[in-house]
PLY file of the C-alpha trace (Angstrom):
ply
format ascii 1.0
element vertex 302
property float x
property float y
property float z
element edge 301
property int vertex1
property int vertex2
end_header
0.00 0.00 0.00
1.55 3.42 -1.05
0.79 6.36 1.21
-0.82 9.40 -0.49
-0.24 12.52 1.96
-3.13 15.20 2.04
-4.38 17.91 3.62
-7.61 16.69 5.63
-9.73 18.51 9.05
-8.16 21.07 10.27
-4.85 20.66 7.83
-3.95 17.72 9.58
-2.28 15.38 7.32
-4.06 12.32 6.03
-1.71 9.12 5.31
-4.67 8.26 2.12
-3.53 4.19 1.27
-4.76 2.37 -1.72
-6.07 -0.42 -0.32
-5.18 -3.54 -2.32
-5.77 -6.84 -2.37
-2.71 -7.70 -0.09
-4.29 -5.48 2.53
-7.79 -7.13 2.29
-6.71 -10.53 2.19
-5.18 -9.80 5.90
-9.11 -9.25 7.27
-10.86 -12.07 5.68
-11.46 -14.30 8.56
-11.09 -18.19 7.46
-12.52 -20.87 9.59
-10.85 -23.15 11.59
-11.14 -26.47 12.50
-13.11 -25.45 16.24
-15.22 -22.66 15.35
-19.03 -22.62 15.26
-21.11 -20.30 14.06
-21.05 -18.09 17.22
-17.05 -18.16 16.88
-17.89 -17.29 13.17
-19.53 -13.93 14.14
-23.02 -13.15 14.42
-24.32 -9.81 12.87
-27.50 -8.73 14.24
-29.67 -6.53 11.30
-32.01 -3.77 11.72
-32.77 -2.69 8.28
-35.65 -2.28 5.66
-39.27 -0.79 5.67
-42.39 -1.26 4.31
-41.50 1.49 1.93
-38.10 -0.28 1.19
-38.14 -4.28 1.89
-35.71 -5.07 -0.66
-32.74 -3.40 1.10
-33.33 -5.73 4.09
-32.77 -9.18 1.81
-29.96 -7.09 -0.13
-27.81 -6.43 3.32
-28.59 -10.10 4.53
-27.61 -11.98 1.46
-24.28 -9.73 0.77
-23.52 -10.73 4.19
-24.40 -14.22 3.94
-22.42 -14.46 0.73
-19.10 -12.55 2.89
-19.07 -15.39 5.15
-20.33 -15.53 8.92
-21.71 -17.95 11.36
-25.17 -16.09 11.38
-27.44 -13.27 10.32
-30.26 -12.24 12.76
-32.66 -9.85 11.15
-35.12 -8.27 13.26
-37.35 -5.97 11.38
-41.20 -5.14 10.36
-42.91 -8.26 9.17
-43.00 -8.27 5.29
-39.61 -7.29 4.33
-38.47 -10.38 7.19
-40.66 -12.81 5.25
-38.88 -11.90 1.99
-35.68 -11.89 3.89
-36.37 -16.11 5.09
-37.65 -16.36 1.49
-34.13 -15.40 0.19
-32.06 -17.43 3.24
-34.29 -19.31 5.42
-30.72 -19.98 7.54
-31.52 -16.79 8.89
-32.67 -16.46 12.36
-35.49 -13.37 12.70
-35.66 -14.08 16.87
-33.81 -11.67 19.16
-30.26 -12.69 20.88
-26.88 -12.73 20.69
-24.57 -10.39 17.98
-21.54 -9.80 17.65
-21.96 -6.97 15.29
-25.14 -4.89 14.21
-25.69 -3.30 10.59
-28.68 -0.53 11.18
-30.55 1.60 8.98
-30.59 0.75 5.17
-33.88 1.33 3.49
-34.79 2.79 6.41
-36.72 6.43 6.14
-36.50 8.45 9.73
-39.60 10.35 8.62
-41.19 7.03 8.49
-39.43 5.67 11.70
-42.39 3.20 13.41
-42.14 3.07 17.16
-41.05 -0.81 16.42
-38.09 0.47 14.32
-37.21 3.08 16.85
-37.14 0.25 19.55
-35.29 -2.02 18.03
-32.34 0.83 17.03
-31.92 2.18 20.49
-31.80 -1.35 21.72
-28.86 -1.90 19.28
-27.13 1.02 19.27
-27.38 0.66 23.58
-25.79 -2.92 23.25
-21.82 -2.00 22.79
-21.44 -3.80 19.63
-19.31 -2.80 16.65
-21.77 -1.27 14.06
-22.28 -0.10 10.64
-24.74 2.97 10.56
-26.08 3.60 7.48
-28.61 5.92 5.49
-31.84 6.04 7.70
-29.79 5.31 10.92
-27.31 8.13 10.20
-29.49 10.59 11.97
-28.82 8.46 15.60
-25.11 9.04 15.16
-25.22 11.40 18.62
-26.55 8.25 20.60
-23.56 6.20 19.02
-21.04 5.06 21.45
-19.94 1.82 20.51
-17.05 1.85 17.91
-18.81 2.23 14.38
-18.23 2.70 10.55
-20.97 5.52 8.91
-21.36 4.65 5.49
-22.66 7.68 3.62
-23.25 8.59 0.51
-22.53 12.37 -0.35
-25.71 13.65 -0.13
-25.83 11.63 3.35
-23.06 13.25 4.64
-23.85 16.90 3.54
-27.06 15.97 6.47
-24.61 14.22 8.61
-22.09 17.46 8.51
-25.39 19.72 8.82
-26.46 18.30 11.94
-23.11 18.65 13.66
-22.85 22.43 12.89
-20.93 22.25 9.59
-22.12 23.52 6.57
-21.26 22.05 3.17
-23.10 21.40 -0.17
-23.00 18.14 -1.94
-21.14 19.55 -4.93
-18.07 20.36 -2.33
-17.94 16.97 -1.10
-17.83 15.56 -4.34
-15.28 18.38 -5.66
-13.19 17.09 -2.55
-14.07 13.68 -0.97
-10.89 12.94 1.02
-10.95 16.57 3.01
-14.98 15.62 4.03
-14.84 12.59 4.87
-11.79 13.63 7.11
-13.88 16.18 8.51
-16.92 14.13 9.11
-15.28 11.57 10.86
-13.83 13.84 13.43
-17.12 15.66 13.91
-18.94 12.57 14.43
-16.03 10.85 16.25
-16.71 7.46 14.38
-15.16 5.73 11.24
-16.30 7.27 8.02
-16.46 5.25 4.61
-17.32 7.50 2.62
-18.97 5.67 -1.06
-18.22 6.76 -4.19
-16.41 5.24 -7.82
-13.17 5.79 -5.19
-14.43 4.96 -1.47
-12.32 7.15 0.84
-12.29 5.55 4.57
-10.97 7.66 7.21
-10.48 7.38 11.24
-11.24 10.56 13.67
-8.07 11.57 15.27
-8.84 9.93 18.63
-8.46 6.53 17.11
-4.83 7.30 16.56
-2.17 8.20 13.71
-0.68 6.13 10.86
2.99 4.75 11.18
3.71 8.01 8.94
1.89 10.03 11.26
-0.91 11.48 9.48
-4.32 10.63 10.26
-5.57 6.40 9.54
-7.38 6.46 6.18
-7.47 4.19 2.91
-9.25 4.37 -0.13
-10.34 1.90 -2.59
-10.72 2.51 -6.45
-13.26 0.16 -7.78
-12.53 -0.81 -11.27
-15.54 0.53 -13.24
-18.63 2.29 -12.48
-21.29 -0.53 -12.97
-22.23 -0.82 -9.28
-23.97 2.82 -9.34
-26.91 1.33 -9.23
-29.89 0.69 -7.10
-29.29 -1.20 -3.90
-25.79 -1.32 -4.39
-25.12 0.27 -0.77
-27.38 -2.06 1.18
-24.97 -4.81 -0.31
-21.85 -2.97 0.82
-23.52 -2.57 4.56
-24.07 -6.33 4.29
-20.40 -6.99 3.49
-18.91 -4.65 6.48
-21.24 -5.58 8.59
-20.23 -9.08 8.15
-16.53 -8.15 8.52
-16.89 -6.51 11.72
-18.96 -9.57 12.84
-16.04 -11.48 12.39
-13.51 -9.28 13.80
-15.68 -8.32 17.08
-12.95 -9.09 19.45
-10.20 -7.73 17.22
-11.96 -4.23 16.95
-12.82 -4.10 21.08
-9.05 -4.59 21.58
-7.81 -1.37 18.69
-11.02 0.37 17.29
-8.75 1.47 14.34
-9.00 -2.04 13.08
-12.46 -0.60 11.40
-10.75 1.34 9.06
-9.54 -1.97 7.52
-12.49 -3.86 8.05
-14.96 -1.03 5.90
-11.65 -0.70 2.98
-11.94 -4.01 2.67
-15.27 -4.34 2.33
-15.49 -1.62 -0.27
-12.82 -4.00 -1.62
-14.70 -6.79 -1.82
-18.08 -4.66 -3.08
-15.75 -3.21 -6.07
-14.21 -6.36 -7.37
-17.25 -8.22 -7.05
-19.52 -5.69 -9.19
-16.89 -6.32 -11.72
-17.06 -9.82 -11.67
-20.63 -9.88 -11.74
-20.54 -7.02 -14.63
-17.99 -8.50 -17.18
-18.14 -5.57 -19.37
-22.05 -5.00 -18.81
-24.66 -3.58 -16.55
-25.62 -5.33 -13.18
-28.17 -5.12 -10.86
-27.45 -5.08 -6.53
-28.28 -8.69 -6.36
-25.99 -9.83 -8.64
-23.04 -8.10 -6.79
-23.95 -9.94 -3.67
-24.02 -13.14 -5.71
-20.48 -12.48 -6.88
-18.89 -11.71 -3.60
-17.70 -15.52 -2.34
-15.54 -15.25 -5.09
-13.98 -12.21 -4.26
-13.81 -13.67 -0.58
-12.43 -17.42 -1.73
-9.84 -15.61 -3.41
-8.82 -13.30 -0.88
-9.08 -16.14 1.71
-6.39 -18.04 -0.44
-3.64 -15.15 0.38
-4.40 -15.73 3.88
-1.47 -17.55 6.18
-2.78 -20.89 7.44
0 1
1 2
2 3
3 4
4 5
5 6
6 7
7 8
8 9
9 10
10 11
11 12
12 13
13 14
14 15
15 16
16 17
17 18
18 19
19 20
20 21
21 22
22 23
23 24
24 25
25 26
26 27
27 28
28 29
29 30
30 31
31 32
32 33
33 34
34 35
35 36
36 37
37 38
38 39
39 40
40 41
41 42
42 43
43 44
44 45
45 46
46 47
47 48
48 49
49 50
50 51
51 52
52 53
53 54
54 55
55 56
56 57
57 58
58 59
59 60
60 61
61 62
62 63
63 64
64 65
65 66
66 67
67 68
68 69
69 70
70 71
71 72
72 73
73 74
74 75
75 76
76 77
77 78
78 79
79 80
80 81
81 82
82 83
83 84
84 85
85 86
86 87
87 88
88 89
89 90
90 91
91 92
92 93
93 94
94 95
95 96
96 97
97 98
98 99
99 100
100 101
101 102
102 103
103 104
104 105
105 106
106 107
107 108
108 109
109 110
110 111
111 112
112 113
113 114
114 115
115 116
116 117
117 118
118 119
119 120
120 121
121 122
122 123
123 124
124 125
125 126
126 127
127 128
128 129
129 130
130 131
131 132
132 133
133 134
134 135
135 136
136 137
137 138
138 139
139 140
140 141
141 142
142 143
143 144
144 145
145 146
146 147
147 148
148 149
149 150
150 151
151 152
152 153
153 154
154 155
155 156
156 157
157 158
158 159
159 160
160 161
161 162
162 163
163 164
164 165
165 166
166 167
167 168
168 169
169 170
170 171
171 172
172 173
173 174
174 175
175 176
176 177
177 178
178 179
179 180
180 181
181 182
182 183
183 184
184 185
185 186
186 187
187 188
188 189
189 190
190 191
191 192
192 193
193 194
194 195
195 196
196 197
197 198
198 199
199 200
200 201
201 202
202 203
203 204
204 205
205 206
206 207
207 208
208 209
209 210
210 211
211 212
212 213
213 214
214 215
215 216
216 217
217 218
218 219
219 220
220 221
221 222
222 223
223 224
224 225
225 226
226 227
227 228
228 229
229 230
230 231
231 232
232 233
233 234
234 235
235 236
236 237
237 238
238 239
239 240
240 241
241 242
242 243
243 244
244 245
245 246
246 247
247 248
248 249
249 250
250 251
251 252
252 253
253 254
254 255
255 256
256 257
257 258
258 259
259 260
260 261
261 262
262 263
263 264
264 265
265 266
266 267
267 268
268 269
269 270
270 271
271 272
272 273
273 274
274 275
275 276
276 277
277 278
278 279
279 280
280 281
281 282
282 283
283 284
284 285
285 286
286 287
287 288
288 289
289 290
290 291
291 292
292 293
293 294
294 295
295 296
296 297
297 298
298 299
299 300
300 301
């Protein structure tokens, strides 16, 4: 990985890494001969609506397909249905997680007083978490270590609401500086999506061996997965990952910032397996990722 210095919040220096397939092969998780699916990781789910079911099967299959000992989605009753329709593996009863993914396809206009419930119980539990679009507006209640994954227009709302004001065409003009200065006014991870996902660390999680602030970006290869869905699948993968790495991330909370580059890793290269030249659709993304993840998992010391 070559470090690309920047100027990020408050001129601080950003150490931006291209994160490459050396890096992600270090955080895919392989089984071993004594683990069970609770040693596997168990991400808990709290996504979709009535108004938006599909993002709840799109988040549990990509993390399915990523490879973890269990999914539990708890969520209104129609989008679960087409959830155990999709994977009837998946458990849709409360208990343990080692890892939550909250709010895709969720609308907090819309927010039932089951939804609401079933968030604060989540975000109260101490997991690791991945907080995404409709859950991005309980970032102030977030105290457990987490990755946000907006999209620009996301985190032009998730700046707003902590005081700084910035219009969607700036964070596009500049990606690396607002996602820098997101994550340090939110105090949590920030994967910022886009053709190049830029993932960066608030200062209190540390410094880089070069001393600039912990951040890595990831280039995907073409521009087929800007398309519907596409970001519930990517929740699905990181939330997955940190499922997997729960006790790694409670022992250095920086470990996040190579857990969410390497699932926008694994998102990337599996839209462009799936594409092969042509268009895609979400689904098909999530069915390409175990073979992103087999051959990741085969540059992994045994």
């Amino acid at each position: 990985m070559s470090p690309h210095p920047d100027s990020g919040a408050d001129e601080e220096r950003v150490d931006w890494r291209d994160w490459n397939e050396l890096a992600a092969a270090q955080c895919i998780a392989v089984p071993r001969a004594a683990d069970d699916k609770y040693a596997r990781g168990v991400l808990g789910v709290v996504t979709g609506s009535i108004e938006y079911p599909g993002a709840a099967v799109l988040g549990v299959e990509a993390a399915v397909r990523t490879g973890l000992g269990m999914v539990r989605y708890l969520g209104p009753r129609h989008p679960a249905e087409l959830v155990l329709r999709a994977r009837p593996e998946v458990v849709t009863a409360p208990g343990r997680v080692q890892a939550w993914l909250l709010g895709s396809g969720m609308d907090p206009a819309r927010r039932t007083d089951e939804a609401k419930a079933l968030l604060e119980a989540a975000l109260a539990g101490g997991e690791p978490l991945v907080v995404d679009a409709g859950a991005l507006d309980l970032v102030g209640a977030v105290t457990a270590p987490a990755v946000l994954t907006p999209h620009a227009g996301e985190l032009v709302t998730l700046l707003s609401a902590a005081g700084v004001e910035v219009d969607r065409a700036a964070v596009n003009a500049d990606p690396r500086r607002w996602a820098a200065v997101a994550a340090d006014a939110t105090g949590h991870v920030v994967l910022l999506k886009g053709r190049v996902t830029h993932v960066c660390a608030p200062l209190r999680l540390g410094r880089a061996d070069g001393g600039g602030r912990i951040a890595a970006r990831v280039e995907a290869p073409s521009s087929w997965a800007a398309t519907a869905g596409s970001g519930d699948v990517l929740g699905g993968v990181v939330g997955a990952l940190l499922a997997t790495h729960a006790d790694g991330i409670r022992d250095d909370p920086a470990l996040l910032v190579s857990l969410a580059a390497t699932g926008a890793y694994v998102h990337a290269w599996a839209a462009d397996r799936a594409a092969d030249g042509g268009p895609i659709a979400a689904l098909d993304i999530a069915e390409a990722v175990p073979r992103i993840v087999a051959r990741l998992a085969g540059g992994v010391a045994h």
